[in-house]
DRENFINU-913607 format. One line per field, with one value per residue (C-alpha): residue number from 0; residue in one letter; x, y, z. Coordinates in nm, 2 decimals, decimal comma, always signed. Example, Ala and Ser with C-alpha at 12.3 -4.5 7.8 and 13.67 -1.06 7.14 Angstrom:
// residues 2
i: (0  1)
aa: (A  S)
px: (+1,23  +1,37)
py: (-0,45  -0,11)
pz: (+0,78  +0,71)
***
This chain:
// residues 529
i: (0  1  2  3  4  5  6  7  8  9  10  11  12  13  14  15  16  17  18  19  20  21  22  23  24  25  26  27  28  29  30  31  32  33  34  35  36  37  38  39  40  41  42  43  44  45  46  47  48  49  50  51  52  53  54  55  56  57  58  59  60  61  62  63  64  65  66  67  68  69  70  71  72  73  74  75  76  77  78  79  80  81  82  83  84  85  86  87  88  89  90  91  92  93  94  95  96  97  98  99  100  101  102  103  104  105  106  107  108  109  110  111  112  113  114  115  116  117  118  119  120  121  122  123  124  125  126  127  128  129  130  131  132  133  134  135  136  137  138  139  140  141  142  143  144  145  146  147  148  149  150  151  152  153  154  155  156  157  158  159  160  161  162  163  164  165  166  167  168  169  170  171  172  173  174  175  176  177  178  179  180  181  182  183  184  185  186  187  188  189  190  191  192  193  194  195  196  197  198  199  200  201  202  203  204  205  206  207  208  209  210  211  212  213  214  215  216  217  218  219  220  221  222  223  224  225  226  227  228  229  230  231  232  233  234  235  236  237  238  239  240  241  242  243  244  245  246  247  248  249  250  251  252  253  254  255  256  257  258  259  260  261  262  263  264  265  266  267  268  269  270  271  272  273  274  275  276  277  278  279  280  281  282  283  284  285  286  287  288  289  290  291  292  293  294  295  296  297  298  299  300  301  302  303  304  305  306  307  308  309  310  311  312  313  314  315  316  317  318  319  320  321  322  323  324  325  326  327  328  329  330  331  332  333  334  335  336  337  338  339  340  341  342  343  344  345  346  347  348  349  350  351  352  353  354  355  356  357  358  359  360  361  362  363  364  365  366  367  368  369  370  371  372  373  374  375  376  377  378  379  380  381  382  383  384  385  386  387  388  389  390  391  392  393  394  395  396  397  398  399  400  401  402  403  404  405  406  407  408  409  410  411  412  413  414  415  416  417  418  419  420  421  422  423  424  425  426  427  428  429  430  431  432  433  434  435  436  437  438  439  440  441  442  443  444  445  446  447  448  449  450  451  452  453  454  455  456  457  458  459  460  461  462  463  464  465  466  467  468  469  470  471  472  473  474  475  476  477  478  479  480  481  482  483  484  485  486  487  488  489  490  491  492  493  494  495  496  497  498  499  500  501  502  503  504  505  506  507  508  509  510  511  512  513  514  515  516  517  518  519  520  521  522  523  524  525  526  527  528)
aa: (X  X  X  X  X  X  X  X  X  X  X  X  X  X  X  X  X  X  X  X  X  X  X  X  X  X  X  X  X  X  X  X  X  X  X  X  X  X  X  X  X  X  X  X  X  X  X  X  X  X  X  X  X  X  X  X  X  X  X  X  X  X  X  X  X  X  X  X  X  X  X  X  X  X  X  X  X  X  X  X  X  X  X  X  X  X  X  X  X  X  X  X  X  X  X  X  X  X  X  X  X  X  X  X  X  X  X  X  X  X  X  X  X  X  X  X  X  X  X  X  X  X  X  X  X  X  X  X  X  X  X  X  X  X  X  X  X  X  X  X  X  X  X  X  X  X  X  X  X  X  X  X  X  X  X  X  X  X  X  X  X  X  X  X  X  X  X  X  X  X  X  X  X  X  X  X  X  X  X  X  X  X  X  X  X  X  X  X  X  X  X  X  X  X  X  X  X  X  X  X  X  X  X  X  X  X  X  X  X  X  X  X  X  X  X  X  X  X  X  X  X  X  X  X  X  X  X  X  X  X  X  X  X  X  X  X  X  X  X  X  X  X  X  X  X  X  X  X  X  X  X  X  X  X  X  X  X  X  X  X  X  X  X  X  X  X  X  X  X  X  X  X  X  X  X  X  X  X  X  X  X  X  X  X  X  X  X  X  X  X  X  X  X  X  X  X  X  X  X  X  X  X  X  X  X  X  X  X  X  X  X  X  X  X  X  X  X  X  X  X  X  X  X  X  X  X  X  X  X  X  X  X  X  X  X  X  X  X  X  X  X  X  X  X  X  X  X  X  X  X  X  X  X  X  X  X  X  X  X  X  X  X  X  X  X  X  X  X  X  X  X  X  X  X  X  X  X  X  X  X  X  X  X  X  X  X  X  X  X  X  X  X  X  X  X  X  X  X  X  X  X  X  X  X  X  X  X  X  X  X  X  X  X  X  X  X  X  X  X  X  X  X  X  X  X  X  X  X  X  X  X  X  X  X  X  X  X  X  X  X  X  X  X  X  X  X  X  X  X  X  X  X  X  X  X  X  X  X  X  X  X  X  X  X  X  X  X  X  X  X  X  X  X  X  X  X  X  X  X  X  X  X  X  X  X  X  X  X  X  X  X  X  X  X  X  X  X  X  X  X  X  X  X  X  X  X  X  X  X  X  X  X  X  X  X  X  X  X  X  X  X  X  X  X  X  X  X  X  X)
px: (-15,22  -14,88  -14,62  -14,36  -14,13  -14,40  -14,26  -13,92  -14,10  -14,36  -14,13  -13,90  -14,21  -14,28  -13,98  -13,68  -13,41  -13,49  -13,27  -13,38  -13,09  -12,78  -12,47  -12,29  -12,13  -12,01  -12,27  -12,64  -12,87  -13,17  -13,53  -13,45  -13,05  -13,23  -13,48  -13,24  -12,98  -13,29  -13,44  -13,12  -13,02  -13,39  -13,28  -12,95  -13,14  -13,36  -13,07  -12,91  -13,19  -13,34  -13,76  -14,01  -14,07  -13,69  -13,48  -13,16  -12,93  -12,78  -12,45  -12,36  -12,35  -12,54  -12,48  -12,73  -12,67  -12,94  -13,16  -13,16  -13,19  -13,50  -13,66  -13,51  -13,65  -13,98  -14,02  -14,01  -14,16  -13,81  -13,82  -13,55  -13,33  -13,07  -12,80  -12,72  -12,30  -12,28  -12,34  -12,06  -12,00  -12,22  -12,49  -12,46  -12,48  -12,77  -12,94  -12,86  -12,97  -13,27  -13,42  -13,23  -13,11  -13,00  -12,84  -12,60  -12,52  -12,19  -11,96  -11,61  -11,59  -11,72  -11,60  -11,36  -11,59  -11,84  -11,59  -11,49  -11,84  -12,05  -11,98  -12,13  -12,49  -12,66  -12,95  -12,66  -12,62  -12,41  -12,23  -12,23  -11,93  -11,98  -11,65  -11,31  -11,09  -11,40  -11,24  -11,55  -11,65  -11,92  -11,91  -12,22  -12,13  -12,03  -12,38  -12,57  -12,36  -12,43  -12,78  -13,15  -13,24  -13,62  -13,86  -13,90  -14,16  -14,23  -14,34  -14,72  -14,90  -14,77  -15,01  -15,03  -15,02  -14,70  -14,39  -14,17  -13,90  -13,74  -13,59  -13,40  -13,40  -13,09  -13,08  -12,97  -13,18  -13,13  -13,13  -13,28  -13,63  -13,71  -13,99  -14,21  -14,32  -14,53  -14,64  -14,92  -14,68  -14,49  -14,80  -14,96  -14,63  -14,63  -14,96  -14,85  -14,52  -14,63  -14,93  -14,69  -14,38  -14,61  -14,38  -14,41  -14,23  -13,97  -13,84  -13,50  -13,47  -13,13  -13,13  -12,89  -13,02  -12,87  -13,08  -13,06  -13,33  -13,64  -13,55  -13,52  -13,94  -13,87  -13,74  -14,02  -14,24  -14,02  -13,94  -14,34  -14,35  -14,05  -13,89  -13,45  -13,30  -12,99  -12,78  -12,49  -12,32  -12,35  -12,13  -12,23  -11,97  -12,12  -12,48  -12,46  -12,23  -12,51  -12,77  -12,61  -12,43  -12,81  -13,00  -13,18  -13,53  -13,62  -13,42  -13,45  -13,16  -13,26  -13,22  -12,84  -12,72  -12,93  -12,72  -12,43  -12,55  -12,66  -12,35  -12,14  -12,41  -12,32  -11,94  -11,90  -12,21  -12,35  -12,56  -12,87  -13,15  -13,30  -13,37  -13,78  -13,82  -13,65  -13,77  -13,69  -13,71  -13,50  -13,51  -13,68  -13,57  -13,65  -13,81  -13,54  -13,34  -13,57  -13,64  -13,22  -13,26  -13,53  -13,31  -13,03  -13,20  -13,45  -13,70  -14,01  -14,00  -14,18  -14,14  -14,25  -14,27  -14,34  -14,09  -13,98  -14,29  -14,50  -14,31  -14,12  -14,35  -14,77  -14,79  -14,62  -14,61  -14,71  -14,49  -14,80  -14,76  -14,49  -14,45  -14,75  -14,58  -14,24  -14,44  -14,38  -14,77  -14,81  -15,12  -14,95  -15,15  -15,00  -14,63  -14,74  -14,81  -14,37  -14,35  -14,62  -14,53  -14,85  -15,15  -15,21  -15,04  -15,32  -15,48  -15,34  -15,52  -15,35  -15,47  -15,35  -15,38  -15,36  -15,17  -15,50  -15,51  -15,84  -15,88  -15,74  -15,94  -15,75  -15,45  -15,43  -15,09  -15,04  -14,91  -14,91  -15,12  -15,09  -15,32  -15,32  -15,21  -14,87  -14,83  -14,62  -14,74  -14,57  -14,20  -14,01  -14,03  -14,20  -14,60  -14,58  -14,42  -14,62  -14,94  -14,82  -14,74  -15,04  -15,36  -15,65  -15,54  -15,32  -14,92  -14,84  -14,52  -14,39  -14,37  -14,52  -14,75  -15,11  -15,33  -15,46  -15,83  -15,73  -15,57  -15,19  -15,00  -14,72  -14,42  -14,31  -14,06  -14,02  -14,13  -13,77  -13,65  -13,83  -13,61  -13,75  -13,61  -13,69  -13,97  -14,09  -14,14  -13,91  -13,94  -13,59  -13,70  -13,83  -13,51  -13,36  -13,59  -13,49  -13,12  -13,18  -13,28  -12,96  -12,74  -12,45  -12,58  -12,53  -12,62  -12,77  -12,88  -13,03  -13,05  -13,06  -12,77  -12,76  -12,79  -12,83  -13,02  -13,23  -13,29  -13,17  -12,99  -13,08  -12,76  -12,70  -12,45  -12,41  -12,18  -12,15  -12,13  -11,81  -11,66  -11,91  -11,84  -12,05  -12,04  -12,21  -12,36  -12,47  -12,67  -12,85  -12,94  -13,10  -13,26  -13,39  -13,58  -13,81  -13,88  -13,89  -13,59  -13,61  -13,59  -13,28  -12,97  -12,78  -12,50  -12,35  -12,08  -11,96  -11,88  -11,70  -11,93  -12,24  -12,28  -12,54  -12,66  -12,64  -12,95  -12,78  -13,03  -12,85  -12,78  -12,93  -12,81  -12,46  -12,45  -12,61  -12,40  -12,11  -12,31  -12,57  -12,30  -12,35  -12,68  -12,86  -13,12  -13,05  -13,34  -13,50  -13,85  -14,12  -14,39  -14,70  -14,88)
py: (+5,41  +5,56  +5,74  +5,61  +5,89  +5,91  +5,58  +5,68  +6,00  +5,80  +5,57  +5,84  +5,93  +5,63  +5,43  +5,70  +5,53  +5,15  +5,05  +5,11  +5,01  +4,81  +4,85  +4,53  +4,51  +4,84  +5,10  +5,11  +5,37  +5,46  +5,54  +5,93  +5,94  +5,79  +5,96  +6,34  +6,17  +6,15  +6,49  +6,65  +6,44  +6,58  +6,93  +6,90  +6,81  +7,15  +7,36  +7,17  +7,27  +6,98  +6,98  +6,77  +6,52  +6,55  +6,24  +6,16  +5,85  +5,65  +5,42  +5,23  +4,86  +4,79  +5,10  +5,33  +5,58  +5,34  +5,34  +5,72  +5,85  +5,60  +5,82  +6,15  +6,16  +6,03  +6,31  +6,60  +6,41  +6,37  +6,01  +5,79  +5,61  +5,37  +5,22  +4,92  +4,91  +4,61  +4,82  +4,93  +5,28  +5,28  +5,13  +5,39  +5,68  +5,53  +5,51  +5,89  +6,01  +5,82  +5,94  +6,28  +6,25  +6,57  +6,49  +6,12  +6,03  +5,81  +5,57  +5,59  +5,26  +5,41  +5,77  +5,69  +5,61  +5,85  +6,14  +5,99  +6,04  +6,28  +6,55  +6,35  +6,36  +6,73  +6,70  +6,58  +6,92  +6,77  +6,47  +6,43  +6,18  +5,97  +5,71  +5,82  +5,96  +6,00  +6,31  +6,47  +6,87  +6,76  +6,53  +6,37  +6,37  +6,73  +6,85  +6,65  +6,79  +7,11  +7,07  +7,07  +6,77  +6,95  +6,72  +6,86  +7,00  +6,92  +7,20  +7,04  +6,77  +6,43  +6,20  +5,82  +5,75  +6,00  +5,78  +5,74  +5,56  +5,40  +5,04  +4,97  +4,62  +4,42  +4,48  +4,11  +4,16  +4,49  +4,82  +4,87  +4,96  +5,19  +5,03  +5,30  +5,22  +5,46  +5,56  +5,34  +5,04  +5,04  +5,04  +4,77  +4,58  +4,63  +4,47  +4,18  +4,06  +4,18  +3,90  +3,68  +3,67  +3,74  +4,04  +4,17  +4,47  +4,24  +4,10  +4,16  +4,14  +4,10  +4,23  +3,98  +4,15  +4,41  +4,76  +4,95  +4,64  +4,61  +4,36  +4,70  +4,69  +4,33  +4,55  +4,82  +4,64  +4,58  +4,97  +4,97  +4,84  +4,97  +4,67  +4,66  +4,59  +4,47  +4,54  +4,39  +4,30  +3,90  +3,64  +3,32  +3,38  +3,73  +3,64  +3,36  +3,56  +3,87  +3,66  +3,50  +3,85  +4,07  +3,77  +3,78  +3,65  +3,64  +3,69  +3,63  +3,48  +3,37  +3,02  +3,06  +3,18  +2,92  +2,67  +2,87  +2,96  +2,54  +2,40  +2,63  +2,61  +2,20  +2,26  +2,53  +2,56  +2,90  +2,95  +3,09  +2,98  +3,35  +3,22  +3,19  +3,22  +3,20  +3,37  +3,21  +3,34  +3,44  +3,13  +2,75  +2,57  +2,19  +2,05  +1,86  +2,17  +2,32  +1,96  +2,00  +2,37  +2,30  +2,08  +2,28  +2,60  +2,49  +2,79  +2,81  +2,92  +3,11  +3,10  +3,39  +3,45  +3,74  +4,04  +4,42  +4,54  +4,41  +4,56  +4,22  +3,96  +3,88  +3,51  +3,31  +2,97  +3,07  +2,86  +2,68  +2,50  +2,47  +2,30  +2,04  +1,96  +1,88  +1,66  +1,26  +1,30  +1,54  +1,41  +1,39  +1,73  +1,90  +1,74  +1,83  +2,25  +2,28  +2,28  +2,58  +2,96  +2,96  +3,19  +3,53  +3,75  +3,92  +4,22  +4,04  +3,85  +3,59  +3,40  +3,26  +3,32  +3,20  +3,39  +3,59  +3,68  +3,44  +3,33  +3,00  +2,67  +2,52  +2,32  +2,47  +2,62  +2,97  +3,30  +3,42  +3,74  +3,95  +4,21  +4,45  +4,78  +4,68  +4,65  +4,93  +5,29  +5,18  +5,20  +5,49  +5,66  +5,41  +5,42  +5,13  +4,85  +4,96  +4,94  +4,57  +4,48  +4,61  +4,52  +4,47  +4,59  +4,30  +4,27  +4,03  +3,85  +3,68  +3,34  +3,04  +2,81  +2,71  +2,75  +2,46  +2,42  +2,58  +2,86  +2,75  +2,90  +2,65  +2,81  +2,62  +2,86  +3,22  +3,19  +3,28  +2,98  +2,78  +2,51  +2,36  +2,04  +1,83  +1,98  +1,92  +2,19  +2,15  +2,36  +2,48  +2,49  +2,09  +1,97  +2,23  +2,03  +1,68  +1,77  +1,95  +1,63  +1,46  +1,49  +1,61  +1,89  +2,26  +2,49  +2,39  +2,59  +2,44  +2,65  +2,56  +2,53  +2,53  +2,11  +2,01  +1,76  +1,85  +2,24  +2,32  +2,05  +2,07  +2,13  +2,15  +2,36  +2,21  +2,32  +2,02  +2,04  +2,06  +1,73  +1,54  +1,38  +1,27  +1,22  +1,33  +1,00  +0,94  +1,28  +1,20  +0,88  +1,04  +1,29  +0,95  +0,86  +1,13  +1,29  +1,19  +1,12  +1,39  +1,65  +1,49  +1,71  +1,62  +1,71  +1,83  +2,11  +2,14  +2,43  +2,59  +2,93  +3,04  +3,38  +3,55  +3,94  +4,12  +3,98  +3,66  +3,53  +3,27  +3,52  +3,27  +3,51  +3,52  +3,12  +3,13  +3,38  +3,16  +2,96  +3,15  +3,46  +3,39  +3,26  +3,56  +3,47  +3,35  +3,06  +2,80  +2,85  +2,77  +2,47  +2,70  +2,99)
pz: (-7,91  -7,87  -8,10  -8,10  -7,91  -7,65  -7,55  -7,36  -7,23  -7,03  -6,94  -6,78  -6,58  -6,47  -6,38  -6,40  -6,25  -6,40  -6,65  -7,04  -7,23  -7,20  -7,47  -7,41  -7,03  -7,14  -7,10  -6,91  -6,92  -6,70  -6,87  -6,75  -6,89  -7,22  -7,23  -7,19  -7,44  -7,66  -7,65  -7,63  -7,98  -8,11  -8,04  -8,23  -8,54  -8,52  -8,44  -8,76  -8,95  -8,97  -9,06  -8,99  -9,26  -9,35  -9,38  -9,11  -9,19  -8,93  -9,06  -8,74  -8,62  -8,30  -8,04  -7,83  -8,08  -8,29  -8,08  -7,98  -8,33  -8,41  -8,10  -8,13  -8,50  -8,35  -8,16  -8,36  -8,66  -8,88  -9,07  -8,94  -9,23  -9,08  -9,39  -9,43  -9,26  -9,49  -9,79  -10,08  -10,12  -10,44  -10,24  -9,91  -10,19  -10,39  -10,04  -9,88  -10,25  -10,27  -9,91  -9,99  -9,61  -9,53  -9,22  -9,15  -8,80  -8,88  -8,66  -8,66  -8,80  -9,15  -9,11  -9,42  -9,70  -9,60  -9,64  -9,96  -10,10  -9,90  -10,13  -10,39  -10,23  -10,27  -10,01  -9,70  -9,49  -9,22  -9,12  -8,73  -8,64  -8,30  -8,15  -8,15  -8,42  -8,68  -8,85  -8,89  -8,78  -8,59  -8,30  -8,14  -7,78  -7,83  -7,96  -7,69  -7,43  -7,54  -7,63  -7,40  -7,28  -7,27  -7,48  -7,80  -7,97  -8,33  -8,60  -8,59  -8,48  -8,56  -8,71  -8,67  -8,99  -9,06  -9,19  -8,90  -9,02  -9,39  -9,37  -9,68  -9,78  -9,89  -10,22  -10,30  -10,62  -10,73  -10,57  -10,24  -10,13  -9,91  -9,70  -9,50  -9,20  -8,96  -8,62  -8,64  -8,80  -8,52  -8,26  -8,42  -8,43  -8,06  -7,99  -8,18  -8,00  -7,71  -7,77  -7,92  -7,67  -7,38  -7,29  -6,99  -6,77  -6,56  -6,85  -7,01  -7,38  -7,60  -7,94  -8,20  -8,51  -8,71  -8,54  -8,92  -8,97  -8,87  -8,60  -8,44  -8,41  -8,20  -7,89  -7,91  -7,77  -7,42  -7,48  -7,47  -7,08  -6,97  -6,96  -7,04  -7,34  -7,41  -7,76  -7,85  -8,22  -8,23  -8,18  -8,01  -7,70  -7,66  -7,68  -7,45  -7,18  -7,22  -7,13  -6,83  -6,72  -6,75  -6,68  -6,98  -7,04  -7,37  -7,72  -8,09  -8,29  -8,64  -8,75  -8,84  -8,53  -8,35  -8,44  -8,32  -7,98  -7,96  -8,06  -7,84  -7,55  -7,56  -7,55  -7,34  -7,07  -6,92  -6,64  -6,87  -6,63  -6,62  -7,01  -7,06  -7,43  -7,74  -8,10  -8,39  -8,78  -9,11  -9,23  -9,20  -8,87  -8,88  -8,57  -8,48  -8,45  -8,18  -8,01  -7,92  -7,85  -7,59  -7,42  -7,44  -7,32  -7,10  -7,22  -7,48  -7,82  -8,05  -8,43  -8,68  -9,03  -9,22  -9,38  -9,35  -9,54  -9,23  -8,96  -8,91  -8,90  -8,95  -8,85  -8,55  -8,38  -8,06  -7,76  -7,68  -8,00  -8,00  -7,61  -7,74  -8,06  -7,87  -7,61  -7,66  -7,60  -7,93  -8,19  -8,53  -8,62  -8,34  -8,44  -8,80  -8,70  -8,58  -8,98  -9,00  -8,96  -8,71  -8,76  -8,79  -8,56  -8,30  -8,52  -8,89  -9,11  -9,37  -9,67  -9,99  -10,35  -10,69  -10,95  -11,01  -10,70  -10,58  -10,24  -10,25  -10,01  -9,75  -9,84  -10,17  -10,29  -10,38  -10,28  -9,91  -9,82  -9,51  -9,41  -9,12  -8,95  -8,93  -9,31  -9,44  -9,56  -9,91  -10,09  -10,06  -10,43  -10,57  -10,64  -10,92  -10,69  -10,40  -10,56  -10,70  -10,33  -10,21  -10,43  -10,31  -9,98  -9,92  -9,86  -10,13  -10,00  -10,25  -10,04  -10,16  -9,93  -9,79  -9,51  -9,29  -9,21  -8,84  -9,03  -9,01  -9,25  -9,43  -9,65  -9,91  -10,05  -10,20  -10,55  -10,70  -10,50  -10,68  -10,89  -11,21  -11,28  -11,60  -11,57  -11,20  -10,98  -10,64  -10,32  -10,20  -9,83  -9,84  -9,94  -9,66  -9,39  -9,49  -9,51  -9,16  -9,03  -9,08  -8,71  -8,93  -9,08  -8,95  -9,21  -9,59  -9,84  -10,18  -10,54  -10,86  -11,08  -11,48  -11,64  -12,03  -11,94  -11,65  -11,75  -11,34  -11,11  -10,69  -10,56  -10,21  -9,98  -9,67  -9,38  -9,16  -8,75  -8,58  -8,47  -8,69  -9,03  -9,35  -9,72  -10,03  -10,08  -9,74  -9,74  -10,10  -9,96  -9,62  -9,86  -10,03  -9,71  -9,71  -10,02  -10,39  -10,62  -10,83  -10,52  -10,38  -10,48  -10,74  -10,59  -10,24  -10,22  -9,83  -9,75  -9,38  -9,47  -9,68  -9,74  -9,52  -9,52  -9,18  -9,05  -9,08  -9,42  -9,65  -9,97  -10,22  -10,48  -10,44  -10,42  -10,80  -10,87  -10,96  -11,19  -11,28  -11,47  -11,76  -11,82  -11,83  -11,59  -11,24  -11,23  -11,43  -11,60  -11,39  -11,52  -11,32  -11,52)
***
């Protein structure tokens, strides 16, 4: 088992002049220049005063300056706490105050509203600016230049179990959590998609996700083997020319931008042969999506599902099921599992529950429980929700779904997507799939909306694909084909955009919003206990 900032100081031992990191087409560092950058960032933060156990902010899109802090703190035992760059100024303050970060690394890109408002946060010491113009008295390429690039050496021994970083969640619902994740977390995360995307030291990895997520914890284990990663802010021209300019192997878009990088991929072809696997998550993908993506790609995939509170993910649908599901030979059990969120990742375990909390039998709905040593430490400043979360030693999700008898785990929906309509129970995410199913259809997201007569009506949001063409009636009567008539929307809206957070998740929340204002609760009574 390693800490985590053991992992570029090994690697600077063992392969010094490989590349670690790639910014773009812009900027590539060997394991041994990271591996300085990273030491010599560490030693700033104790000649800045920071101790261990002390809190240092990061407010940045994607850039190496991510990715050195996350390690730099790791070191010398400081707890990382990257903000949300999508986040109001109300929302950055609440977060700096609620870690009482004494120390934000900031991006010229926000150095406007953090000068606004630093003063407002007692515990911030010092504001370190990095990219041109940032106005501030402290400038990150300065301090590094100046600084040892000796590896550090933390106040005392750092502890597996020590908090090594805080990942805020989105806050869609109310102020953010601060989920804790540790040394041991991170490790165990490793292990997993290192299992899971068969990662190994050749490969070449390109990060799509928002790094001040915990998508962050999908490159550590190619950090883990010394293998290069690539970063990059996404857009489907840039994600497809990274992969065919680094001769990238593997990569994990979530289900929005999948669609993206597909329809582009048909229009506008790349030589992306190096490609061997694709991850997918974030949101439901329907088989068909992934049949086309196979055939556009040429590579494997590999499907998770799981949240920040367990380091990213606890179950996945492992390319092996995946390549027998797809196959014009697949058993309708095998075709069946492409719907699944796969079993429990390689040291997890996963079951579900009923509302007091009992193990449920196979097939039975109910809550979905993870359990492992990537689940986090607990929520930042917050004993009551953490012990809800965590009772009986389980991560409690919040997902609704069953198990298979082979111990394939099926989401149904997150339990506040659930619609109740004249008084029937329907599943957002099964109107999703049949909607998915129809050629037209791009993105789709389904809520709830307020009805006299039906208590909620299903109303779907569709964005349809470029070039193709189809009606409101014509998807209510596809929905027809495949599930029952109260499930089909009453309604379509088409949309050209639905509102996503950074990690490119459908904001359910701000779709209700509209029609939700004024009803003082933002979904319909549920017909369960």
């Amino acid at each position: 088992m390693l800490l985590t900032g053991d992992i570029p100081k090994l690697n600077a031992i063992k392969y010094p002049n490989e590349f670690a990191l790639h910014y773009e087409t812009e900027i590539s560092l060997t394991w041994k220049e990271l591996d300085d950058r990273i030491n010599q960032l560490a030693n700033v933060l104790v000649d800045l005063g920071v101790k261990q156990g002390d809190r240092v902010a990061l407010l940045a899109r994607n850039r190496i300056n991510c990715v050195e802090a996350l390690f730099a703190c790791a070191k010398i035992g400081v707890i990382y706490s990257p903000l949300n760059y999508r986040f109001t100024a109300e929302e950055i303050t609440f977060v700096l105050e609620d870690a009482a970060s004494v120390v934000l690394l900031c991006d010229t890109e926000y150095s406007e509203v953090i000068r606004s408002l630093s003063g407002d946060v007692e515990t911030l010491k010092h504001v370190v600016g990095f990219g041109a113009d940032h106005g501030f008295d402290l400038d990150y390429e300065d301090l590094l230049a100046a600084a040892s690039a000796e590896e550090p050496v933390p106040e005392r021994p750092i502890d597996f179990d020590d908090v090594c970083w805080i990942c805020y969640t989105g806050g869609t619902t109310g102020r953010s959590k601060g989920v804790m994740l540790t040394h041991r977390n991170n490790f165990a995360q490793i292990i997993n998609i290192i299992v899971a995307d068969q990662v190994q030291h050749e490969d070449v990895y390109l990060v799509n996700g928002a790094l001040f997520h915990v998508v962050l914890n999908m490159a550590l284990p190619y950090w883990y083997v010394g293998a290069g990663v690539v970063i990059t802010d996404f857009t489907p021209e840039g994600c497809l020319d990274l992969i065919a300019h680094h001769r990238v192997t593997k990569t994990v878009p979530v289900a929005t931008m999948l669609n993206l990088l597909i329809d582009l991929q048909r229009r506008s072809p790349r030589d992306l042969s190096s490609l061997v696997l694709m991850g997918c998550g974030g949101a439901p993908i329907a088989t068909d999506t992934i049949r086309i993506a196979s055939e556009v790609f040429g590579c494997g995939f590999v499907q998770y599902f799981g949240q920040t509170e367990a380091a990213h993910h606890f179950t996945y649908l492992s390319p092996i099921d995946y390549a027998r599901g797809l196959s014009p030979d697949a058993t309708d059990v095998e075709r069946t599992r492409l719907m699944s969120g796969g079993r429990a990742q390689h040291i997890c375990l996963a079951r579900i529950v009923n509302n007091k909390d009992e193990p449920l039998a196979p097939n039975e709905v109910g809550e979905i429980c993870g359990q492992g040593p990537n689940v986090m430490k607990g929520y930042w400043n917050k004993p009551e929700l953490t012990a809800e979360t965590l009772k009986g030693g389980w991560l409690h999700t919040g997902d609704v779904g069953y198990m298979d008898e082979d111990g394939y785990v099926y989401v149904v929906d997150r339990k506040k997507d659930m619609i109740v309509t004249g008084g029937e129970n329907v599943y957002s995410a099964e109107v999703e799939q049949a909607l998915y199913r129809h050629d037209a259809v791009l993105e789709v997201a389904i809520i709830g909306i307020p009805d006299e007569k039906w208590g909620e009506a299903v109303t779907a949001f569709v964005i349809v694909r470029e070039g193709a063409d189809a009606t409101e009636d014509e998807l209510r009567e596809h929905c027809r084909q495949s599930i029952a008539g109260y499930k089909v929307p009453k309604s379509v809206v088409f949309v050209d955009e639905l509102p996503k957070s950074a990690t490119g998740k459908i904001q359910k929340a701000a779709l209700r919003e509209d029609y939700w204002g004024g009803e003082g609760r933002m979904v319909g009574a549920s017909t369960t206990e």
